[in-house]
PDB file as gemmi writes it, atoms N, CA and C in Angstrom:
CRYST1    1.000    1.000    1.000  90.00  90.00  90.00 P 1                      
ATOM      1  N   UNK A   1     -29.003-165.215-131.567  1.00  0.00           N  
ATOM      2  CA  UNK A   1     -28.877-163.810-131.255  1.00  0.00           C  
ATOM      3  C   UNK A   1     -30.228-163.297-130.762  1.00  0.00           C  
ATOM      4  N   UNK A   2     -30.298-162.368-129.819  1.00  0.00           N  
ATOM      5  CA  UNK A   2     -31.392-161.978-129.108  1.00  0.00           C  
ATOM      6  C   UNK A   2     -31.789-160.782-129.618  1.00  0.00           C  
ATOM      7  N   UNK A   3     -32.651-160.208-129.951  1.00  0.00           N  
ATOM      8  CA  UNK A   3     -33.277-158.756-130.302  1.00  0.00           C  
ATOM      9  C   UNK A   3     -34.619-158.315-129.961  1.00  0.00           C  
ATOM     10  N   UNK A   4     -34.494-156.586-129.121  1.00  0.00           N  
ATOM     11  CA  UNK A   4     -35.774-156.033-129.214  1.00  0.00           C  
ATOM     12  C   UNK A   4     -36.310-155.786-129.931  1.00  0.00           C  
ATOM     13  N   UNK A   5     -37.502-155.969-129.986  1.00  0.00           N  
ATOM     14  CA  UNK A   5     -37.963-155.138-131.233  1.00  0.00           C  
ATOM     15  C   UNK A   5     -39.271-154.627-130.555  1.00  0.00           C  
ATOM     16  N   UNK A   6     -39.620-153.011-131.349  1.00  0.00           N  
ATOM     17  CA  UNK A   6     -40.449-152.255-130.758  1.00  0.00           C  
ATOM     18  C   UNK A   6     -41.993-152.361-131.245  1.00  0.00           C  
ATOM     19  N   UNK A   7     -43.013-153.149-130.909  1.00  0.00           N  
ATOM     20  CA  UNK A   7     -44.468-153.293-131.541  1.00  0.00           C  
ATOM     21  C   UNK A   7     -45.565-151.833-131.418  1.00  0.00           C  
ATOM     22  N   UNK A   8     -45.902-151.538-132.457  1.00  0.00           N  
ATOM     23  CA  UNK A   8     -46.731-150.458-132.273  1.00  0.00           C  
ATOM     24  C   UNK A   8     -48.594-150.821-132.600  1.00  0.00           C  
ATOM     25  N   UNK A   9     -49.245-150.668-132.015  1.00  0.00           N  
ATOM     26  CA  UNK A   9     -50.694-151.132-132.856  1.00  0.00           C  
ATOM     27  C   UNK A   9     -51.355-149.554-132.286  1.00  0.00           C  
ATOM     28  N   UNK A  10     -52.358-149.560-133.853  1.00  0.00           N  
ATOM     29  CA  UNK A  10     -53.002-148.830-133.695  1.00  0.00           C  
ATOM     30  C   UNK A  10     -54.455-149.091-134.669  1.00  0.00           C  
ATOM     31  N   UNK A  11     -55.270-148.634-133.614  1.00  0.00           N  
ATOM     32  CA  UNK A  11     -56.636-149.160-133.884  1.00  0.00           C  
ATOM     33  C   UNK A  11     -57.469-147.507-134.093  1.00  0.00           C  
ATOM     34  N   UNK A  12     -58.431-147.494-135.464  1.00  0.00           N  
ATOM     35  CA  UNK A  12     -58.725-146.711-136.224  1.00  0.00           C  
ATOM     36  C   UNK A  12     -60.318-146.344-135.558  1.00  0.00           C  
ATOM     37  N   UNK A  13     -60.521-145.603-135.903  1.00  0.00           N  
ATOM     38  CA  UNK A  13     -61.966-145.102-135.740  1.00  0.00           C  
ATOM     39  C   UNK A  13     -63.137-145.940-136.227  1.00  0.00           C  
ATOM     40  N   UNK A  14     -62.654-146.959-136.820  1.00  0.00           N  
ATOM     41  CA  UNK A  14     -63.965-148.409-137.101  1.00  0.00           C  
ATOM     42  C   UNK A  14     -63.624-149.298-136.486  1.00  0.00           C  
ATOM     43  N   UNK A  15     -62.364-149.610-135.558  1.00  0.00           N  
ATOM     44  CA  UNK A  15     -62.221-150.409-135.407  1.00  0.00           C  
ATOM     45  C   UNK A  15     -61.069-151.224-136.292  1.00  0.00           C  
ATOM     46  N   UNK A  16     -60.354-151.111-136.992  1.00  0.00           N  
ATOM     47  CA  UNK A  16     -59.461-151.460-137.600  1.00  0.00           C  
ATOM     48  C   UNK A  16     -57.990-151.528-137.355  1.00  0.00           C  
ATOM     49  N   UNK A  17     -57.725-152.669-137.167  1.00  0.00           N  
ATOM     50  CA  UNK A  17     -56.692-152.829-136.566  1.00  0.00           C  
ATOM     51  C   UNK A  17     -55.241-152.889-137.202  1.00  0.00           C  
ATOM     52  N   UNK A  18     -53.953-152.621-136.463  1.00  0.00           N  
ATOM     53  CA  UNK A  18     -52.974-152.588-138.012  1.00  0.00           C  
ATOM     54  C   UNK A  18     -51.294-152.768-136.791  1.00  0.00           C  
ATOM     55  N   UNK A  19     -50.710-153.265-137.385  1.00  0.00           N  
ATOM     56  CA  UNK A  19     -49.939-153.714-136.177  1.00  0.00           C  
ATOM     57  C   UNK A  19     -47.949-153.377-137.399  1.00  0.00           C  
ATOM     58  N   UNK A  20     -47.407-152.554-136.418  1.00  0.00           N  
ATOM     59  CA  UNK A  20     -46.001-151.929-137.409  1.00  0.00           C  
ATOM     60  C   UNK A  20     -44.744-152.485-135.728  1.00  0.00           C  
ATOM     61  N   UNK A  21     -43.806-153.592-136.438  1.00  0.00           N  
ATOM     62  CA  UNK A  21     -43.122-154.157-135.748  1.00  0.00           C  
ATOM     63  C   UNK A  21     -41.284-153.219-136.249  1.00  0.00           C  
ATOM     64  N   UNK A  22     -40.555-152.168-135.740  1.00  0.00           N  
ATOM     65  CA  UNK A  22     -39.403-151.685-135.795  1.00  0.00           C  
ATOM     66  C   UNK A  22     -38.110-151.989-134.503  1.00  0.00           C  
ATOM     67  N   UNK A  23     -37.273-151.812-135.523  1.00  0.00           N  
ATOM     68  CA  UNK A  23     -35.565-152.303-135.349  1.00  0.00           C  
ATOM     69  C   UNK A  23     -35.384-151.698-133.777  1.00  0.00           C  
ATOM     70  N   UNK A  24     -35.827-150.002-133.930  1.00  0.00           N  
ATOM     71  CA  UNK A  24     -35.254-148.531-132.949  1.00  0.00           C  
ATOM     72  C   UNK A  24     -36.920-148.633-132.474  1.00  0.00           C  
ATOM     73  N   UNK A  25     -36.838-147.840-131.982  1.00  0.00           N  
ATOM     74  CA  UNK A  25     -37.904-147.300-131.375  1.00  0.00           C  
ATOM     75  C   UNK A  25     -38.253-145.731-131.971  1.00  0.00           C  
ATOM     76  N   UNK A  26     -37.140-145.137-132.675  1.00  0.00           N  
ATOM     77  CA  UNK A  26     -37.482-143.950-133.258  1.00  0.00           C  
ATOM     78  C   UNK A  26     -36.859-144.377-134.825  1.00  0.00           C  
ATOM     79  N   UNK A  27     -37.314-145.664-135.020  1.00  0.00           N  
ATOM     80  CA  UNK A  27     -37.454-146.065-136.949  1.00  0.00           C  
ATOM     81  C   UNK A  27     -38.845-145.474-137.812  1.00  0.00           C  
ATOM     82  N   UNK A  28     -38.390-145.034-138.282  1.00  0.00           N  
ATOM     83  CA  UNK A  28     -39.529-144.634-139.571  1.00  0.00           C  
ATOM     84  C   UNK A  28     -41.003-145.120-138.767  1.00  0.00           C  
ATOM     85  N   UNK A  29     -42.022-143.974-138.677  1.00  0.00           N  
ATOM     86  CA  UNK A  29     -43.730-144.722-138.533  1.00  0.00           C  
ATOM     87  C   UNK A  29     -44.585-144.517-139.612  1.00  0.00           C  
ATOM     88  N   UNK A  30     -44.290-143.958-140.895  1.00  0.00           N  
ATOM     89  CA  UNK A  30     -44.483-143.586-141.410  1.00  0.00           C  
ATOM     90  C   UNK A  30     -46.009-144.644-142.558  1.00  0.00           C  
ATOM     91  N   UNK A  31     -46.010-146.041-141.763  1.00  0.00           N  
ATOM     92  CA  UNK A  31     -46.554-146.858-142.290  1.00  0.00           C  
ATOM     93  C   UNK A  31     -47.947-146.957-141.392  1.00  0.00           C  
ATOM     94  N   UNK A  32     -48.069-145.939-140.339  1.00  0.00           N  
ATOM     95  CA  UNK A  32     -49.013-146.470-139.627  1.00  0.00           C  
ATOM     96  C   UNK A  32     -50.386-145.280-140.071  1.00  0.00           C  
ATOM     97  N   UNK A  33     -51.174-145.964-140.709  1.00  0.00           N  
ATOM     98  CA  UNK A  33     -52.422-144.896-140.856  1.00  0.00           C  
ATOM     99  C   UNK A  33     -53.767-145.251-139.984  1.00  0.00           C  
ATOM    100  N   UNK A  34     -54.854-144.821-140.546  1.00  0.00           N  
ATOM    101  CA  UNK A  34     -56.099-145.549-140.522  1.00  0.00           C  
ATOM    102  C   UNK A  34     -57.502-144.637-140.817  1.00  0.00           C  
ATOM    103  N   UNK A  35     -58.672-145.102-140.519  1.00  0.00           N  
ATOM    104  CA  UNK A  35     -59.602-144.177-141.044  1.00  0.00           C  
ATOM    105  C   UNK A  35     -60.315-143.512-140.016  1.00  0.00           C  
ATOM    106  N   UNK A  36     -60.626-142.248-140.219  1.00  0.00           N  
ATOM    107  CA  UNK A  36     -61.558-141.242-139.118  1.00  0.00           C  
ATOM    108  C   UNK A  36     -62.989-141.913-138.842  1.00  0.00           C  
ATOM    109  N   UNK A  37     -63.756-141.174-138.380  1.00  0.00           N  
ATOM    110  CA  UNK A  37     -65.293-141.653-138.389  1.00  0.00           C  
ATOM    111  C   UNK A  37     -66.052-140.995-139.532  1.00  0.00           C  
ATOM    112  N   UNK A  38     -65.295-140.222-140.523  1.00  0.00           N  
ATOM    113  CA  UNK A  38     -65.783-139.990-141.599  1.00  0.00           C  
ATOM    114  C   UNK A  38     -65.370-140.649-142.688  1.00  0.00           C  
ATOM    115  N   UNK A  39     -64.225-141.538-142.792  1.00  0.00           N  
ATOM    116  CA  UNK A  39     -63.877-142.720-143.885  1.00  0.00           C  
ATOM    117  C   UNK A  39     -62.788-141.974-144.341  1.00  0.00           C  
ATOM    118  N   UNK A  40     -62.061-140.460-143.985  1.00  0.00           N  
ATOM    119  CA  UNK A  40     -60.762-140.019-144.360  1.00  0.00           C  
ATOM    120  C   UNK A  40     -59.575-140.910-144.138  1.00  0.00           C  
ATOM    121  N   UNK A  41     -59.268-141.207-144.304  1.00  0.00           N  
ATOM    122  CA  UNK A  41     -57.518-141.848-144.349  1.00  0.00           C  
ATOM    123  C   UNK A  41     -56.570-140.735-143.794  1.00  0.00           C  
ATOM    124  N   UNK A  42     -56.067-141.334-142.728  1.00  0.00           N  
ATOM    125  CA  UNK A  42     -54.983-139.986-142.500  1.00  0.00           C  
ATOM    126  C   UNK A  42     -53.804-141.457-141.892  1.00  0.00           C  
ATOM    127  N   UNK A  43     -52.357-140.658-142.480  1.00  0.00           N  
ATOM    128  CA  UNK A  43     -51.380-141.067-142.136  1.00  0.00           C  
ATOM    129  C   UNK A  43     -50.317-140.729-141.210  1.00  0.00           C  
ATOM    130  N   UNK A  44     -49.471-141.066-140.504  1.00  0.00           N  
ATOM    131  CA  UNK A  44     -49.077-140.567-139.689  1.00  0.00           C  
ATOM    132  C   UNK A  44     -47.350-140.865-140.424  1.00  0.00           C  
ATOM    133  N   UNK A  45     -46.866-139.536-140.271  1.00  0.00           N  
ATOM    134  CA  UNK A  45     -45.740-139.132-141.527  1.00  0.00           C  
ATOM    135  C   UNK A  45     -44.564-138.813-141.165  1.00  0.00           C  
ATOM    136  N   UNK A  46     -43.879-139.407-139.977  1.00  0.00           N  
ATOM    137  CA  UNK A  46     -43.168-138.577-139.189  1.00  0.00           C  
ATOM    138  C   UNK A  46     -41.957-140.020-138.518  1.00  0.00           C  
ATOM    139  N   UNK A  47     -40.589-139.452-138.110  1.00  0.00           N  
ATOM    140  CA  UNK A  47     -39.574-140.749-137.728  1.00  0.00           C  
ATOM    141  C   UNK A  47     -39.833-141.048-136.270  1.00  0.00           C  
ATOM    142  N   UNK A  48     -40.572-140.696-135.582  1.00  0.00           N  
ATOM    143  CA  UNK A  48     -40.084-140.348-134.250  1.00  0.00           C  
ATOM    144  C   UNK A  48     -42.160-140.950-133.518  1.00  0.00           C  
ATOM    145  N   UNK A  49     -42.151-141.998-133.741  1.00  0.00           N  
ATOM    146  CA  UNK A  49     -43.427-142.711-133.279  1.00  0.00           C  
ATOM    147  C   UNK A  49     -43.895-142.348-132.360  1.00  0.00           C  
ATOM    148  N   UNK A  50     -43.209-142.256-131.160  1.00  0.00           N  
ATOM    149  CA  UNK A  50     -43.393-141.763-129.707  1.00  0.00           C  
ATOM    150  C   UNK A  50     -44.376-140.281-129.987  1.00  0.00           C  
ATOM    151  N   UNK A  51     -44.234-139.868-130.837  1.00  0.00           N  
ATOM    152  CA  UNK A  51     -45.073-138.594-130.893  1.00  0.00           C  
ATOM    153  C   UNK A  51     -46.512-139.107-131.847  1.00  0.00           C  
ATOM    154  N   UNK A  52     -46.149-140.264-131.822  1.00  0.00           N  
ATOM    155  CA  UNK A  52     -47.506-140.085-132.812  1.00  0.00           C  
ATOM    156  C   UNK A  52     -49.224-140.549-132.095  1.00  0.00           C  
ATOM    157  N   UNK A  53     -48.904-140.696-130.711  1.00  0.00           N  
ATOM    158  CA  UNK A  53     -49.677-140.971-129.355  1.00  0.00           C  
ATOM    159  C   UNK A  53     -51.122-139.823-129.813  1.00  0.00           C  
ATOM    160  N   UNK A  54     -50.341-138.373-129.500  1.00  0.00           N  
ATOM    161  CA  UNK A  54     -51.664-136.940-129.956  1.00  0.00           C  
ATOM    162  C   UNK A  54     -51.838-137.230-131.553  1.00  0.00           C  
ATOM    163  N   UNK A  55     -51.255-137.657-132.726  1.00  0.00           N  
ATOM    164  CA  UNK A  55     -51.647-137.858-133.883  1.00  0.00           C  
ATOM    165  C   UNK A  55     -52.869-138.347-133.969  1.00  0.00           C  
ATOM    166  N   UNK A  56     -53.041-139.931-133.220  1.00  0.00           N  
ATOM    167  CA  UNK A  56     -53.885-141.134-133.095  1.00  0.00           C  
ATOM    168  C   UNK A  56     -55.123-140.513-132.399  1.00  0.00           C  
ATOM    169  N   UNK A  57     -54.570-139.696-131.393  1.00  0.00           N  
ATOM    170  CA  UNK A  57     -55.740-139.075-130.244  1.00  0.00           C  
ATOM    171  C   UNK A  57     -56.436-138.340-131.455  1.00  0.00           C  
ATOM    172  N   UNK A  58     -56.144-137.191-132.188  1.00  0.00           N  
ATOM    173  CA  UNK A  58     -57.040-135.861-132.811  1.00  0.00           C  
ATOM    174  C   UNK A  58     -57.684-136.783-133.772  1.00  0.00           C  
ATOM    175  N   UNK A  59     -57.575-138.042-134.182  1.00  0.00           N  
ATOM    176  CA  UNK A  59     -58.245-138.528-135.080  1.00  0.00           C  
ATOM    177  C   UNK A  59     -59.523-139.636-134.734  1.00  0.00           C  
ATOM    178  N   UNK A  60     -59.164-139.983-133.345  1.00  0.00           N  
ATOM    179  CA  UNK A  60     -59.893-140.760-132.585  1.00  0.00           C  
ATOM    180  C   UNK A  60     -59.693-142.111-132.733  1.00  0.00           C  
ATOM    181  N   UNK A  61     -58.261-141.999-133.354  1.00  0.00           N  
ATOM    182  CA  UNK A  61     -57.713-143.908-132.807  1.00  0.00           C  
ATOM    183  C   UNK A  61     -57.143-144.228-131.794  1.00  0.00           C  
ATOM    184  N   UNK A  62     -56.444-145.450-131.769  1.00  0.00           N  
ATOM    185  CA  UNK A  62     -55.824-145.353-130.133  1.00  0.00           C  
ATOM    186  C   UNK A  62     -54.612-146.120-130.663  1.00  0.00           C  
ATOM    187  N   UNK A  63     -53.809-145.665-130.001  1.00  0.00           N  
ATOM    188  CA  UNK A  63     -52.191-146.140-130.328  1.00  0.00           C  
ATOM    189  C   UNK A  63     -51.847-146.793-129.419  1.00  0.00           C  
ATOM    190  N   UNK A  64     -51.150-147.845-129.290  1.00  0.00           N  
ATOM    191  CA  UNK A  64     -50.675-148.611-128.324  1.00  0.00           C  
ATOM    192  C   UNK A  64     -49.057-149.344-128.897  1.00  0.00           C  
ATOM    193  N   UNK A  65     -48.522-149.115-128.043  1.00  0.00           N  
ATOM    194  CA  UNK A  65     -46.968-150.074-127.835  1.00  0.00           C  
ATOM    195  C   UNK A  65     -46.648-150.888-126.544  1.00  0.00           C  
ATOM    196  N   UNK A  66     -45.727-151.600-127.009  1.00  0.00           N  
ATOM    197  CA  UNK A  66     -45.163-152.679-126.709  1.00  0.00           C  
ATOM    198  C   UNK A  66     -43.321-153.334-127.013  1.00  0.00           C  
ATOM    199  N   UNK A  67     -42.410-153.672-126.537  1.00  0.00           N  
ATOM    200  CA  UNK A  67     -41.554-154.366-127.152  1.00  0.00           C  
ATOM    201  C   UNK A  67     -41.477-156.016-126.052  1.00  0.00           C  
ATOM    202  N   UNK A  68     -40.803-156.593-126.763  1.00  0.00           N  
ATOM    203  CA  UNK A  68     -40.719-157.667-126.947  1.00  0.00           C  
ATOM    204  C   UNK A  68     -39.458-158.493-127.043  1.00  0.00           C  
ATOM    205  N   UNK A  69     -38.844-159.359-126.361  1.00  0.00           N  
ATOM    206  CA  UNK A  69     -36.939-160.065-127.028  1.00  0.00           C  
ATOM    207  C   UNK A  69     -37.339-161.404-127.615  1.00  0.00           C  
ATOM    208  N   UNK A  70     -36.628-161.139-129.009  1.00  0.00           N  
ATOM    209  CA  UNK A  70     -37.374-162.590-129.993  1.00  0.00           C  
ATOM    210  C   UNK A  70     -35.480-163.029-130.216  1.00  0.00           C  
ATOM    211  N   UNK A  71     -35.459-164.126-130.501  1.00  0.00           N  
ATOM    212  CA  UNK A  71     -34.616-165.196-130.838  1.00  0.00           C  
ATOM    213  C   UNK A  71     -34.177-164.809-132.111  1.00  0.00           C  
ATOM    214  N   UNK A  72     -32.972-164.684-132.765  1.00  0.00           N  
ATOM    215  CA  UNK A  72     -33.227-164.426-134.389  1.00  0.00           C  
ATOM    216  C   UNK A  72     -31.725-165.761-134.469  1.00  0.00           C  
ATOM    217  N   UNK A  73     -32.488-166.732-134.749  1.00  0.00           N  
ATOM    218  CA  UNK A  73     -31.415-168.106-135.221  1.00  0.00           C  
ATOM    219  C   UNK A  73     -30.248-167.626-136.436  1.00  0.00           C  
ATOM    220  N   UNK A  74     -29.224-168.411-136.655  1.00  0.00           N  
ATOM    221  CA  UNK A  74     -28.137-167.853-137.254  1.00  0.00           C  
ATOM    222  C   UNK A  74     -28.890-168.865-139.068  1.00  0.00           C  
ATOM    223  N   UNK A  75     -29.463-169.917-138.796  1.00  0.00           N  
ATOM    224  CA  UNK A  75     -29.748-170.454-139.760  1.00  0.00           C  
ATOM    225  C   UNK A  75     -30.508-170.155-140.806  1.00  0.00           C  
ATOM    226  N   UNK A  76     -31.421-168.897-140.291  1.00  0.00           N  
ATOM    227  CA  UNK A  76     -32.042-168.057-140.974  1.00  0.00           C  
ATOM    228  C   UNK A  76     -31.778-167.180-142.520  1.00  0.00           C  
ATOM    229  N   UNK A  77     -30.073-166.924-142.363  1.00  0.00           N  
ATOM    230  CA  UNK A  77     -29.300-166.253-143.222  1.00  0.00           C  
ATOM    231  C   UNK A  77     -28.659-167.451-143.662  1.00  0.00           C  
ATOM    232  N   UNK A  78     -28.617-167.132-145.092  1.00  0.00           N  
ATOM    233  CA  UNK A  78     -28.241-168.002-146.275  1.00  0.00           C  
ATOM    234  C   UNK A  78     -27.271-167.530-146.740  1.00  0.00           C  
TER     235      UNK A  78                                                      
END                                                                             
């Protein structure tokens, strides 16, 4: 069976890199954070990723996407 799946990376104000792989393209982002140039942690809290482009910007990370068609074998499921 063939499936997209939607890759999001986003790279933090040190340099820190963090990579969130979803089903939709508007699945939960709710996992993607990182740190300012002051060492704050800010998260990005919201279903709808595509918006989280100006989130990444006001904090001074950089967001980047991607999808991808991966193989998902039937032998996998038990």
């Amino acid at each position: 069976m063939k499936k997209t799946i939607y890759i999001y990376r986003i790279t933090d104000a040190h340099g820190t890199q963090m990579v969130c792989i979803l089903n939709e393209s508007n699945d939960t982002g709710g996992i993607l954070f990182g740190y300012d140039s002051n060492g704050v942690c800010h998260q990005y809290d919201s279903y709808e990723l595509y918006h989280a482009y100006e989130w990444a910007e006001k904090w001074g990370f950089k967001l980047e996407s991607g999808t991808m068609e991966i193989e998902i074998p039937d032998d996998i499921f038990k």
